[in-house]
C-alpha positions in Angstrom: 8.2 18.4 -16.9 7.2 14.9 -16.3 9.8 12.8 -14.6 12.0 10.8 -17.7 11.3 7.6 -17.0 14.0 4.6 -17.0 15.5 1.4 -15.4 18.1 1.8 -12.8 20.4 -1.0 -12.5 23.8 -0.9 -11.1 23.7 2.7 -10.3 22.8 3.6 -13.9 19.7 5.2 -15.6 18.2 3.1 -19.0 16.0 4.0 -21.1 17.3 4.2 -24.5 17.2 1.0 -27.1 14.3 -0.9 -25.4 10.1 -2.1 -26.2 8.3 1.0 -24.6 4.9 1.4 -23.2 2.6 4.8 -23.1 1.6 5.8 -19.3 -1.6 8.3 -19.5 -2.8 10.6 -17.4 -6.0 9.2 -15.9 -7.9 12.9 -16.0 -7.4 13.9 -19.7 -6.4 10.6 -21.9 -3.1 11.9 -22.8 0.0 10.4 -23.6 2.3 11.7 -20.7 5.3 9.1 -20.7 7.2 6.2 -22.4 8.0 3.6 -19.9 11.3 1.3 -21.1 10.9 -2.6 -20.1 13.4 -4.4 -18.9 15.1 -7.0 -21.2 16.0 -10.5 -19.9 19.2 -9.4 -19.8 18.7 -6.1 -17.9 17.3 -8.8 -15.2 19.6 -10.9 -15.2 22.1 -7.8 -14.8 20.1 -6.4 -12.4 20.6 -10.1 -9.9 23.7 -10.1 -10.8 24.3 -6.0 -9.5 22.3 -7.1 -6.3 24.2 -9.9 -5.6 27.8 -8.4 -6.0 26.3 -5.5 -3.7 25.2 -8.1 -1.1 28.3 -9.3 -0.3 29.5 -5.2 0.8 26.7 -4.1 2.0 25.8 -6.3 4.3 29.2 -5.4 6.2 28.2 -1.6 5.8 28.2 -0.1 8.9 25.3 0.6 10.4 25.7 4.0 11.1 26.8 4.6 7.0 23.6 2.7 6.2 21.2 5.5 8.8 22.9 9.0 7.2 22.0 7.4 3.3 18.1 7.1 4.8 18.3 10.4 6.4 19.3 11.8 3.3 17.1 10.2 1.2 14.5 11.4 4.0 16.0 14.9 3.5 15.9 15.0 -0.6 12.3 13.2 -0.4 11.3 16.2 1.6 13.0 18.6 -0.8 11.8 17.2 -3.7 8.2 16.9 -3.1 6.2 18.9 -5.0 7.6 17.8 -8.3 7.4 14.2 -7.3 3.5 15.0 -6.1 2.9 16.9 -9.1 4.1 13.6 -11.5 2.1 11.5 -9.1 -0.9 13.6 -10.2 -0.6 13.0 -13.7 0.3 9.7 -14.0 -2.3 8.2 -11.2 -4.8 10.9 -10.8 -5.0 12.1 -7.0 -5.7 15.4 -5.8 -2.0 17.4 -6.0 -2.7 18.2 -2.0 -2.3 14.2 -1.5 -0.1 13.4 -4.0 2.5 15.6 -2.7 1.2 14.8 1.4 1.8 11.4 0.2 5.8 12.2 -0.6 6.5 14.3 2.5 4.8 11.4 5.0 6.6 8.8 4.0 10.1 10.3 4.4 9.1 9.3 7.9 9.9 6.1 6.8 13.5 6.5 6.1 13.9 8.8 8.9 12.2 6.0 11.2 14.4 3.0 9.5 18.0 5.3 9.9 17.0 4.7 13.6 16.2 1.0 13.2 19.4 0.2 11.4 21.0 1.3 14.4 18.6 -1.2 16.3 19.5 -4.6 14.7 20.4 -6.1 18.1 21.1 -10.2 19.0 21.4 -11.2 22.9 23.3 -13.7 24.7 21.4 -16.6 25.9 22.7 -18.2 29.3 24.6 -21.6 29.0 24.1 -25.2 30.5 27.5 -25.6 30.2 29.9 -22.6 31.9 32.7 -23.1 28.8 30.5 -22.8 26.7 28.8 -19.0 25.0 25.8 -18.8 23.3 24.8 -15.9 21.3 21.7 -14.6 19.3 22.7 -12.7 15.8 20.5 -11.2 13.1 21.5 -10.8 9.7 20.1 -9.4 6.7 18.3 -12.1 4.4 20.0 -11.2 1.1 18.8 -10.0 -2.4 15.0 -9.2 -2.0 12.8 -8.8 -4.7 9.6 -6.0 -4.4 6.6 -5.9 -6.0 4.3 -2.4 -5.6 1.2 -1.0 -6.5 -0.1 1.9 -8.7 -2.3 3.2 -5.7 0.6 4.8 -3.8 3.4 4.5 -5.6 5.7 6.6 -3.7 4.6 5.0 -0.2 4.5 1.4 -1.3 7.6 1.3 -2.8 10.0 3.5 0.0 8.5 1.2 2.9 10.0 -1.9 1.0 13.0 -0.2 0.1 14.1 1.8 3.4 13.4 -1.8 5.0 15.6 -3.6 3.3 18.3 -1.2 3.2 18.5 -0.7 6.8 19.0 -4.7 7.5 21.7 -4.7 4.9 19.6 -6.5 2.0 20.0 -5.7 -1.8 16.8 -5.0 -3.8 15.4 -5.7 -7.3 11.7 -3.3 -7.3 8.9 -3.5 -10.1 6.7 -0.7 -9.5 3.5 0.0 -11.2 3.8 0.5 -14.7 0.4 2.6 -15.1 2.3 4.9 -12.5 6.1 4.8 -12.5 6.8 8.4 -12.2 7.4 8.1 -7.9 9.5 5.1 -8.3 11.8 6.2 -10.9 12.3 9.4 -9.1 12.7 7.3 -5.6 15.7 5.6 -7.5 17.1 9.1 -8.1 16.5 9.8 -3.9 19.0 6.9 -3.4 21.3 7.6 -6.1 22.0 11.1 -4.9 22.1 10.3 -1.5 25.1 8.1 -2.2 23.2 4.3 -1.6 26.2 2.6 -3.7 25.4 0.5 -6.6 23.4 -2.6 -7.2 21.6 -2.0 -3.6 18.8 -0.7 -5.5 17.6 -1.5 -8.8 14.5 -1.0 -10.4 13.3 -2.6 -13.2 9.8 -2.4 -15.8 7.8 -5.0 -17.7 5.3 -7.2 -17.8 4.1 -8.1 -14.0 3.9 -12.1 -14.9 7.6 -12.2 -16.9 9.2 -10.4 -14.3 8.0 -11.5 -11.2 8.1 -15.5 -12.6 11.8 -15.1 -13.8 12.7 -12.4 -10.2 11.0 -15.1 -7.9 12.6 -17.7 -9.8 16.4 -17.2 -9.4 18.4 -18.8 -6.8 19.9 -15.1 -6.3 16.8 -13.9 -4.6 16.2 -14.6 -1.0 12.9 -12.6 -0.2 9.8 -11.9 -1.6 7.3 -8.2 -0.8 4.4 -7.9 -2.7 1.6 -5.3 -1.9 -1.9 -5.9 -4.4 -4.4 -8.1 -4.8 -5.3 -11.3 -3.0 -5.5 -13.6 -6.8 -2.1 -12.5 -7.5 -0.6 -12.0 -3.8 -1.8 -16.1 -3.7 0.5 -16.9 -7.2 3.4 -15.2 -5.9 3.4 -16.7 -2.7 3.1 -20.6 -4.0 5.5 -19.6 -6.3 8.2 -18.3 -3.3 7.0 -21.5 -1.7 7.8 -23.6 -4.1 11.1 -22.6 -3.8 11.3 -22.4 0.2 11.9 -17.9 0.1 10.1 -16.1 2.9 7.7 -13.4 1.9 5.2 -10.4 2.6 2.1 -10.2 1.1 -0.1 -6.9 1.9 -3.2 -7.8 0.2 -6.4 -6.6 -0.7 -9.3 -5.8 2.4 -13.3 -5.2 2.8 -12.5 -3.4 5.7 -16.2 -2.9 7.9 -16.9 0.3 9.9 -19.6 -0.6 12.7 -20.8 3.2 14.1 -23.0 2.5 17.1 -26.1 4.5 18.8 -23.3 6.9 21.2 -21.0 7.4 18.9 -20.4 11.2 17.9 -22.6 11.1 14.7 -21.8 14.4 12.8 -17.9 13.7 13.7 -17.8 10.2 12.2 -20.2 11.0 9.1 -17.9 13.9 8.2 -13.9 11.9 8.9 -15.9 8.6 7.3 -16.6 10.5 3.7 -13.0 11.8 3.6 -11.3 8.7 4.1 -13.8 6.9 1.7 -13.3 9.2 -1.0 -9.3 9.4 -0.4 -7.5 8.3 -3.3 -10.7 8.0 -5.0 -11.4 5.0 -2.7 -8.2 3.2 -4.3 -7.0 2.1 -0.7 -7.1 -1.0 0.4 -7.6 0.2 4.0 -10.5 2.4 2.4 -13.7 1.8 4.7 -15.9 -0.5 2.5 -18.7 -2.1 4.2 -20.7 0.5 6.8 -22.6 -1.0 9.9 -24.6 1.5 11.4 -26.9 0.7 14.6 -30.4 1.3 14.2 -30.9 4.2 16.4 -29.0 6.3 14.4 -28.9 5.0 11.1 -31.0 7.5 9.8 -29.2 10.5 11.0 -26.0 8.9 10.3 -26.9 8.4 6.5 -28.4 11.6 6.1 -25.3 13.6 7.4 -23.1 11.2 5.3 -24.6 11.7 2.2 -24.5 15.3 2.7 -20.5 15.2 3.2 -19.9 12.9 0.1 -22.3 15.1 -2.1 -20.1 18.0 -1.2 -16.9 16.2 -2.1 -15.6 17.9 -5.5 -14.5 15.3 -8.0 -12.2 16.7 -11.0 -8.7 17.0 -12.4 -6.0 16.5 -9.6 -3.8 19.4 -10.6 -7.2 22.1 -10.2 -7.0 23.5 -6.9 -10.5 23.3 -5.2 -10.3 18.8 -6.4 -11.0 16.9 -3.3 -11.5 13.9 -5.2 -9.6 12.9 -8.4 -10.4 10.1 -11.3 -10.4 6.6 -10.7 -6.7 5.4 -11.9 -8.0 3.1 -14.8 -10.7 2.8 -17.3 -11.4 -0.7 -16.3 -12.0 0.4 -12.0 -14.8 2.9 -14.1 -16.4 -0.3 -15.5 -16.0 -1.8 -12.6 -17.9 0.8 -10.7 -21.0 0.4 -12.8 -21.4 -3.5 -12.2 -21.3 -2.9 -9.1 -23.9 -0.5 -9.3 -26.0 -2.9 -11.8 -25.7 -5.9 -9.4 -27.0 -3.3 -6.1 -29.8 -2.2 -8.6 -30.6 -5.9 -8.8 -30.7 -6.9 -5.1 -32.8 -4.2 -4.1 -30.4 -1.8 -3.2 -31.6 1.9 -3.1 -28.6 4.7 -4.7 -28.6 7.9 -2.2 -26.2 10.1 -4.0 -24.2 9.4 -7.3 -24.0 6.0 -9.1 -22.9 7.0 -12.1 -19.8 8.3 -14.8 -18.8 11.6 -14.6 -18.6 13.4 -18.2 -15.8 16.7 -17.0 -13.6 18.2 -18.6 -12.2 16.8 -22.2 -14.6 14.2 -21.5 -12.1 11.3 -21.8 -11.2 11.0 -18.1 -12.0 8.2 -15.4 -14.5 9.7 -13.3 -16.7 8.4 -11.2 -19.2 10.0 -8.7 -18.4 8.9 -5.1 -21.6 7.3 -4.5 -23.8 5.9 -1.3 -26.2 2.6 -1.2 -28.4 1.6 1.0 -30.2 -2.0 1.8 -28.6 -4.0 0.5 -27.8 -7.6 1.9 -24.8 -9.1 3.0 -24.5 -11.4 0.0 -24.7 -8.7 -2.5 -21.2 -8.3 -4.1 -20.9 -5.3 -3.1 -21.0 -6.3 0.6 -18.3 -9.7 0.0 -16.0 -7.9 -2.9 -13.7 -5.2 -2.4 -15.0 -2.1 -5.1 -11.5 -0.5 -4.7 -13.9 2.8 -5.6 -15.7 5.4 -4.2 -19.1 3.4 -3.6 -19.8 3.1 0.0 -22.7 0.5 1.1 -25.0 1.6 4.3 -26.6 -1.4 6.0 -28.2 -1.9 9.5 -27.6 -3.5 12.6 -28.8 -3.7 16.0 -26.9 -6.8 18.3 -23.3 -6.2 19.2 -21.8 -10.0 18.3 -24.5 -10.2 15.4 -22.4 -7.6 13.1 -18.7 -8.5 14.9 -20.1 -11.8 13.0 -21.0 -10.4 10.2 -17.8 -8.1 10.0 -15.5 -10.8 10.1 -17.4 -13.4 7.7 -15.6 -12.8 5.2 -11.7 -14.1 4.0 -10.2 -11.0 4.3 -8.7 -9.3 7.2 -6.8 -6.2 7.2 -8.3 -3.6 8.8 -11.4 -2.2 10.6 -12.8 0.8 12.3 -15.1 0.8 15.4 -17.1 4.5 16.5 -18.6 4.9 20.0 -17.6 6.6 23.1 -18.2 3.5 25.3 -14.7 2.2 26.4 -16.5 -1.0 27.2 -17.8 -1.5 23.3 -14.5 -0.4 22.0 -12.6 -2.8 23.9 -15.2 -5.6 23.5 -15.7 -4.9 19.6 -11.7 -4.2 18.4 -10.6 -7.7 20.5 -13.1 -9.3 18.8 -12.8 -8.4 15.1 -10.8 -10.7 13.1 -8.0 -8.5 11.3 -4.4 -7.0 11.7 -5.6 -3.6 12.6 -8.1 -1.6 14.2 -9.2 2.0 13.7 -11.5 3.6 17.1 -12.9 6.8 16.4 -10.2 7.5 13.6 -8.0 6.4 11.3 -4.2 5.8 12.7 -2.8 2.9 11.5 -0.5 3.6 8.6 2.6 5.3 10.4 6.0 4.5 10.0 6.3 3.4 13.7 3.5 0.9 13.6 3.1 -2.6 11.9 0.8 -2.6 8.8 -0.6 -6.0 7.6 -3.3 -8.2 7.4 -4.3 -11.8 8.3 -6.5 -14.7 6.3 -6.5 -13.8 2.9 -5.3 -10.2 3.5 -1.8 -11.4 3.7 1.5 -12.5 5.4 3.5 -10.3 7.8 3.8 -7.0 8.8 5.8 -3.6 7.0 6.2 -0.4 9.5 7.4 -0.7 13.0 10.2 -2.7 14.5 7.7 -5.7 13.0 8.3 -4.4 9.5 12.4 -5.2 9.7 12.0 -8.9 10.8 11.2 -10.0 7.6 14.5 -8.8 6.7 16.6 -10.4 8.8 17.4 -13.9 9.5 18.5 -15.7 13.2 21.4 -17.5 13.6 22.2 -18.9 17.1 26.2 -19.4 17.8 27.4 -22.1 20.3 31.3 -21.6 21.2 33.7 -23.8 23.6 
């Protein structure tokens, strides 16, 4: 059964009496759900919840606030294959990561149980010996969240086991196209006996909601993980009205593979990661630099990997890769195609919509291109897709130039076995984090953000709770 989908405000499920949208599975077409929008007034109840919570839990002790996340870390764990399998149908990924997705990211709540415990101030020597100085952190207040459809279970529990640790209130929109993992993270908190109005989740259209969330003098905080247009509007909004945020944004994220770098190894973990998620990750490697000297046997071992990649329905077993979440990312895959046929690009393996089975589904074939040059658009625009672009290089600070020429800045990965060129290339690459030799960087222990365009702050790691938490300095006689 697909999860029944509602709002949760003030510790209650809605659903009933309310303008509905369908959610459809991605693979087949079909009508799966009815997702409820929230009213103006279920917002303005749902500030209103937040804010009365504020005042209590804010006081909660810590301790009471680390066994809620280890239990919602518990039930998470408990619970998912059922969330994983409504993942599936509503966004499209492979059950296997779906469900990998749920179990990972109670780390997160486990991780933040400790944290809460970890909120610490200090005392600052005084000038004056009658005098004491001291250091405290609170939490900020009622936050406001904002999350993708990508990973809807990971975006939304990082935000949410956050601001629950430092004693903050939370009003989330998830995705709409994929609501199942948010409605049932609700539930998580629910049973786990977070009390009401520290979590609330709402539906509706992104614009209304975020304008009139962002908007109210009740919210103190701003997260928002998508793409750099809107993660821009959002911001000058907060801005405008003086709220901190954290913007994880979109990337272009280059992989530079030079001459010694274990070939068959990186060709093989490389088409993976691209195809993960269909290539709907905005840490997916999109823009590959390969050294001359092994170009050749790099691309043809690549190729080889994504051709063996099977694409189809997320629920089948033997699916590696599943369909692209949207109709409009297939239409976007084919300009990009057009616009690499017109600069001379040449298409090594797939380029194309994939007809399987009812025929209405959003499948594209994960797909390699070669020569083409840097001002193509597939080199300077993130496809959010499973198109990977091959291009050559042979100076070392020629492609860290070329690497970081463009706005955005989230993450890279570097392959070689020279300590020197890993050092030299990943202290030189403009971005907020670094892959060498694999892919690491999205734990629950470490930060996760971009710089330029890529976004403000960090979420994960003791980083991720700052934004949280304001300082206030106390000066006593």
């Amino acid at each position: 059964m697909y999860e029944k989908l509602a709002l949760y405000i003030d510790g209650e499920f809605l659903h009933a009496d309310r303008k509905q949208q369908d959610v459809v599975n991605p693979a087949t077409g079909e009508v799966i759900g009815r997702l409820p929008h929230a009213t103006r007034d279920d917002l303005d109840r749902a500030l209103q919840a937040a804010q009365r919570a504020f005042a209590e839990w804010r006081k909660t002790s810590p301790l009471e606030r680390s066994r809620i996340l280890r239990r919602v870390a518990e039930l998470a764990r408990e619970r998912a294959p059922e969330i994983g399998r409504n993942i599936t149908l509503d966004q499209g990924k492979p059950l296997k990561e779906a469900v990998l997705e749920v179990q990972t990211c109670s780390e997160h709540a486990d991780w933040y149980a400790e944290e809460a415990r970890r909120i610490y101030g200090r005392i600052v020597p005084s000038r004056d010996p009658n005098v004491r100085q001291m250091v405290v952190r609170d939490p900020v207040g009622v936050c406001a969240a904002f999350t993708p459809w990508n990973f809807p279970f990971n975006q939304a529990i990082r935000k949410v086991v956050t601001a629950v640790a430092a004693g903050c209130t939370m009003i989330l929109k998830g995705p709409e196209d994929s609501p199942s993992a948010v409605v049932a993270l609700a539930r998580l908190f629910h049973d786990a006996g977070l009390p009401a109005g520290v979590l609330n989740v709402v539906w509706g259209v992104p614009s209304e909601v975020s304008t009139y969330l962002i908007e109210s003098p009740i919210v103190r905080k701003i997260s928002f993980t998508g793409s750099v247009p809107v993660g821009k509007q959002l911001a000058a909004m907060a801005g405008a009205h003086m709220k901190r945020v954290t913007m994880e944004l979109g990337g272009h994220s280059p992989v530079i593979v030079f001459d010694d770098a274990d070939i068959d190894k990186a060709a093989v973990q490389l088409a993976a990661f691209k195809t993960r998620n269909a290539g709907q990750v905005c840490i997916s490697p999109t823009r590959f630099y390969v050294q001359e000297g092994v170009y050749d046997a790099f691309a043809e071992r690549f190729v080889d990997a994504i051709q063996k990649v099977q694409v189809g329905d997320g629920l089948e077993q033997a699916t590696q890769m599943g369909p692209l979440a949207h109709e409009r990312r297939v239409d976007a895959m084919q300009a990009f195609v057009a616009d690499s046929y017109e600069r001379g690009g040449r298409i090594l393996t797939g380029g194309e919509r994939l007809s399987l089975g009812t025929g209405k589904g959003n499948f594209f074939a994960p797909t390699v291109i070669a020569g083409l040059p840097d001002d193509a658009r597939l080199m300077t625009e993130e496809p959010f897709g499973p198109i990977a672009p091959l291009v050559r290089f042979s100076d070392v600070d020629d492609v860290i130039r070329r690497a970081n020429s463009l706005p955005y800045g989230l993450a890279s990965y570097v392959f070689t076995n020279s300590l020197k060129t890993s050092h030299y290339v990943s202290s030189n690459l403009e971005c907020g984090m670094v892959g060498v030799n694999h892919f690491g960087i999205a734990l629950a222990e470490t930060p996760f953000g971009g710089i330029k365009d890529s976004g403000v702050g960090s979420e994960g790691g003791t980083e991720g709770l700052d934004a949280y938490l304001v300082t206030k300095l106390i000066t006593q006689v």
